[in-house]
C-alpha positions as CSV (number, residue, x, y, z in Angstrom):
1,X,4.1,13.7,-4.2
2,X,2.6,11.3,-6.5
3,X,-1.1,10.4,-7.7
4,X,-1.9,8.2,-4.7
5,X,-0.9,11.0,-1.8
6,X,-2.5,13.2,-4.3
7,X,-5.9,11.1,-3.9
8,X,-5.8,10.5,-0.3
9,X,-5.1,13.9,0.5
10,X,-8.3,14.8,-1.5
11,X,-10.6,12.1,-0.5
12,X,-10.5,13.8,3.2
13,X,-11.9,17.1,2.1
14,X,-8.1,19.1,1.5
15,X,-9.4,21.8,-0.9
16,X,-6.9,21.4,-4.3
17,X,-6.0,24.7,-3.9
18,X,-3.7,23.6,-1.2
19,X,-2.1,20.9,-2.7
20,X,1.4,21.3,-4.1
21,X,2.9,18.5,-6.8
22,X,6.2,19.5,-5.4
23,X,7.7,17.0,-7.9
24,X,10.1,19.6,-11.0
25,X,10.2,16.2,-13.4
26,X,6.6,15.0,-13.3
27,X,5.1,11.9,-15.7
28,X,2.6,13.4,-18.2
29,X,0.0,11.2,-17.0
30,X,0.1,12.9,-13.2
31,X,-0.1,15.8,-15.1
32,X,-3.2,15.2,-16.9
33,X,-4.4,13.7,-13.3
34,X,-3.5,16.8,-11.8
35,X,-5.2,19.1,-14.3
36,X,-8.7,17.0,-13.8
37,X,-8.4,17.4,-10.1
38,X,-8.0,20.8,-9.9
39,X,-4.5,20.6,-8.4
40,X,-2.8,23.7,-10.1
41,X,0.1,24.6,-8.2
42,X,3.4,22.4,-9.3
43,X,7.1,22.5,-9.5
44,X,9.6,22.6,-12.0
45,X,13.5,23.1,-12.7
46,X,14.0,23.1,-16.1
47,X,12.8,24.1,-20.0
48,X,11.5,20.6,-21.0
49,X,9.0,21.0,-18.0
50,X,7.8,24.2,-18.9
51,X,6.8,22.9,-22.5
52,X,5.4,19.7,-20.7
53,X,2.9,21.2,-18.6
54,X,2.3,24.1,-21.4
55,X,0.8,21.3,-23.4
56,X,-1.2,19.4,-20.4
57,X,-2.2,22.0,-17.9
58,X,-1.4,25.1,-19.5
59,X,-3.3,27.1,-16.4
60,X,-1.2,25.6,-13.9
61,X,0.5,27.4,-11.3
62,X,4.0,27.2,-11.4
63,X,6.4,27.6,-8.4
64,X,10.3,27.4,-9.2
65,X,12.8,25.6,-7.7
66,X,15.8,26.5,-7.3
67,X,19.3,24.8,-5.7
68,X,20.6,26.1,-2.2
69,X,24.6,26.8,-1.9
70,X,26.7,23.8,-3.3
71,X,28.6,23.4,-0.3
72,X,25.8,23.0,2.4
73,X,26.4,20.4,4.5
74,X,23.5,17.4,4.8
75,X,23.2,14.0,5.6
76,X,21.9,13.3,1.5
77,X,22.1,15.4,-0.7
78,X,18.8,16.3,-3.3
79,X,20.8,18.6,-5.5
80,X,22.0,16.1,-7.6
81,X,18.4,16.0,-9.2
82,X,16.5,18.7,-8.8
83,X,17.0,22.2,-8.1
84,X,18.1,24.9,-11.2
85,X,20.9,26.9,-10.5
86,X,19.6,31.0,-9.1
87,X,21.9,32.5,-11.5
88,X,20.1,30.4,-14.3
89,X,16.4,30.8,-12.8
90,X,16.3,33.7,-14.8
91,X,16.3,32.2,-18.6
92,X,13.3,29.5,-16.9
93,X,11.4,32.3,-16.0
94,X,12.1,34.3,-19.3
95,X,11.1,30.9,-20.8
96,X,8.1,30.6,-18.6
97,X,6.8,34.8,-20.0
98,X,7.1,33.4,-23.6
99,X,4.9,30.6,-23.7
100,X,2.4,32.2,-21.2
101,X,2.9,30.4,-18.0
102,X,2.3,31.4,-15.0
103,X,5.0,31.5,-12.5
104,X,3.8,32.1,-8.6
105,X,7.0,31.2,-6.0
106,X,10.1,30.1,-5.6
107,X,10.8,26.5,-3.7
108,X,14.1,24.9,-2.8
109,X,15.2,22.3,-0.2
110,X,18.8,22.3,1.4
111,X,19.0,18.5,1.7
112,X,17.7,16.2,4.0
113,X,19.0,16.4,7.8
114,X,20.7,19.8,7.3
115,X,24.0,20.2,9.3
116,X,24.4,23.9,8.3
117,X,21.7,26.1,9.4
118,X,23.4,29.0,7.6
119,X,22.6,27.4,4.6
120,X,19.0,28.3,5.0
121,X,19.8,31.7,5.7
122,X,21.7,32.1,2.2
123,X,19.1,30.1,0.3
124,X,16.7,32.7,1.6
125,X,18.9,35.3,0.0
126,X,18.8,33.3,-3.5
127,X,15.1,32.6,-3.5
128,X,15.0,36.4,-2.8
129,X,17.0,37.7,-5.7
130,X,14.4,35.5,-8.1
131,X,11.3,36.0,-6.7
132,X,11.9,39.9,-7.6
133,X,13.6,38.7,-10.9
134,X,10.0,37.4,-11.5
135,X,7.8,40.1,-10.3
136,X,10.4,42.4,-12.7
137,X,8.8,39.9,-15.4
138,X,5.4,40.6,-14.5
139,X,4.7,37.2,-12.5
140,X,2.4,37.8,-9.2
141,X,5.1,36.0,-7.1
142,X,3.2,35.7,-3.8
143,X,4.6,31.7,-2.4
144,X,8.0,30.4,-0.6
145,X,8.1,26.3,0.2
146,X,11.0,26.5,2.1
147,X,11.0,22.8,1.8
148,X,13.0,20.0,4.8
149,X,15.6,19.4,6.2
150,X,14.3,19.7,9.7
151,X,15.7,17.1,12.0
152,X,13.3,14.6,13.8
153,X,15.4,13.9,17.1
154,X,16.6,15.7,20.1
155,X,19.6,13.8,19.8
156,X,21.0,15.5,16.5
157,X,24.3,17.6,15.7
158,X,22.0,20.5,14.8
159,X,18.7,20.8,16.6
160,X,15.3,21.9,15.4
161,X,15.2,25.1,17.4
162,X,19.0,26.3,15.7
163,X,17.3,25.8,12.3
164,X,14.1,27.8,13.1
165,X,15.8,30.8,14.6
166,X,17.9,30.9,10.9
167,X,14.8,30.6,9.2
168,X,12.6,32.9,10.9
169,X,15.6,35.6,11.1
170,X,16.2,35.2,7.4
171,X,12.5,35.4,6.6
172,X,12.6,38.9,8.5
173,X,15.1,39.6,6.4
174,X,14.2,38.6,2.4
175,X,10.6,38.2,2.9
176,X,9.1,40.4,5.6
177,X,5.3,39.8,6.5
178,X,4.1,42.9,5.1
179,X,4.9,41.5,1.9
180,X,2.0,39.0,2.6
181,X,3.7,35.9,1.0
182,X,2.4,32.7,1.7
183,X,4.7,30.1,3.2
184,X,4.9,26.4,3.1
185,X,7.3,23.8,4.3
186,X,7.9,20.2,3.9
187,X,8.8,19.0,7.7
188,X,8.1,15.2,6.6
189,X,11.5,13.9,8.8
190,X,10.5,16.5,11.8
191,X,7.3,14.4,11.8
192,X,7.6,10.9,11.5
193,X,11.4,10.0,12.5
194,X,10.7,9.4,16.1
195,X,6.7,8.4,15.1
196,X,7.2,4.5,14.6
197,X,9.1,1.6,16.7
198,X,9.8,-1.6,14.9
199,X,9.8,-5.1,16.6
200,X,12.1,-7.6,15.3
201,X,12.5,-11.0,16.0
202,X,15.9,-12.9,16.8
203,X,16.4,-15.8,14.2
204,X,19.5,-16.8,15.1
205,X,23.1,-16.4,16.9
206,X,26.7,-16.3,15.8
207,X,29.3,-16.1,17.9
208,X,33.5,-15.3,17.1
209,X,36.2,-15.2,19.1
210,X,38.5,-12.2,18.7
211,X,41.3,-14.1,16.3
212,X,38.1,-14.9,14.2
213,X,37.5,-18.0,15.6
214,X,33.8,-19.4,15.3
215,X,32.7,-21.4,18.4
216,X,29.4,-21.7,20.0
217,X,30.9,-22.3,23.3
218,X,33.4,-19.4,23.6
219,X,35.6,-18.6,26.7
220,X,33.8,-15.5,28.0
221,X,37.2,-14.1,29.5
222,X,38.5,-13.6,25.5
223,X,35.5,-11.6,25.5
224,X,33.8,-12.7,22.3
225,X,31.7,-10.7,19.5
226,X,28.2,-11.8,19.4
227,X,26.3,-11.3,16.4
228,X,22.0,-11.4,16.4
229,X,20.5,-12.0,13.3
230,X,17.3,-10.9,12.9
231,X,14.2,-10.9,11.0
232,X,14.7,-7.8,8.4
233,X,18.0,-5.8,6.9
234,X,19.1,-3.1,5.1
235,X,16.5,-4.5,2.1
236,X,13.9,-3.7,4.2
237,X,13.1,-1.6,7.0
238,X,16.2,-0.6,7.6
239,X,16.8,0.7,4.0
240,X,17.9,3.9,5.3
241,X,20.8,2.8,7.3
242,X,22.3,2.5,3.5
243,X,20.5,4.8,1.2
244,X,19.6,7.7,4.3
245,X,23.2,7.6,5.7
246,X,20.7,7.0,9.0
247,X,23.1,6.5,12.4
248,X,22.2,3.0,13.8
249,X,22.7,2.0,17.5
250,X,26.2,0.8,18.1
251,X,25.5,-2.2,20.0
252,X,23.9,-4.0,17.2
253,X,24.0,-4.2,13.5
254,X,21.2,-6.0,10.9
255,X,22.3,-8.0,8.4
């Protein structure tokens, strides 16, 4: 989240109190935005953070987020730069008690396009074993963002429906509903992947033989490769075909 999604979100009536900056390595400007807009609850993953927002928006409310298993399978991969390790959550929340923070949840996020439901499940367990590190500290710990992951398609290795039966299991589990814990999730893929259809135009043609022979008339019996060019690429709209490890329809390919 960033100041703009922050402002829009706002400017239709969304009471700050529901607003997450679920963002652990924020600018101290946003910060200071943040503060003045009432927006209190915000991630973080590491000491620097803690000392940031002690100095901006020392009433904040703090929500900690922590890494899922290192060998959960997912299309990319967001543990690279965020997440804090559970076995270390503990010195961030020690951290958090001396400088008089206030820590409220736990977040995490298993990678986009998960391809291991049971990674959830065991992420649950984690997120578990620190929110009661917390509450052992003193901190009200009373919110779980279970972040994404959630798949957008029907047509996907893991569906939507496997995931939620792991999640809801697990939150019977770690965090049953007398408990009253407040939940959030970040479903941005389960909502938008399939929301949008992009029209192209054809610029131009190339056709090759099969020995790599360009001709533009080809013998159709050698049964020839054509190739469409068209009017965006991988530098544009279809950005995630490199950077999302998105599948792309086999017949064609952008350049």
């Amino acid at each position: 989240m960033n100041k703009v999604e922050i402002q829009k979100i706002l400017s239709i009536g969304v009471s700050p109190s529901r607003i997450i900056y679920a963002h652990p390595c924020k600018q101290s400007s946003l910060i200071r935005f943040s503060a003045n807009s009432n927006v209190e609850m915000m991630t973080f993953d590491n000491e620097s953070e803690l000392h940031k927002v002690k100095s901006l928006f020392p009433t904040a409310k703090l929500v900690l987020r922590i890494l899922p298993p290192s060998k959960c399978k997912c299309l990319w991969d967001l543990s690279i730069k965020s997440g804090v390790k559970p076995a270390k959550a503990i010195h961030l929340l020690r951290g958090a008690k001396s400088i008089e923070l206030d820590v409220k949840g736990v977040s995490f996020h298993v990678g986009g396009g998960c391809l291991e439901p049971e990674a959830m499940a065991a992420t649950f367990k984690e997120a578990r074993m620190v929110f009661d590190q917390g509450r052992d500290l003193g901190f009200n710990m009373m919110m779980l963002d279970i972040g994404g992951g959630f798949p957008g398609h029907a047509s996907v290795p893991v569906s939507f429906h496997s995931i939620a039966q792991v999640v809801n299991m697990a939150l019977e589990k770690y965090f049953p509903a007398e408990e009253g814990i407040e939940f959030i999730a970040e479903p941005g893929t389960y909502m938008v992947a399939s929301g949008f259809t992009l029209a192209v135009n054809i610029i131009s043609k190339r056709i090759e033989q099969r020995d790599g022979e360009l001709t533009d008339q080809p013998n159709m019996s050698d049964n020839p490769v054509v190739m469409y060019y068209i009017s965006d690429g991988v530098y544009g709209s279809f950005s995630t075909l490199r950077y999302d490890h998105t599948a792309e329809d086999q017949s064609s390919h952008s350049m």
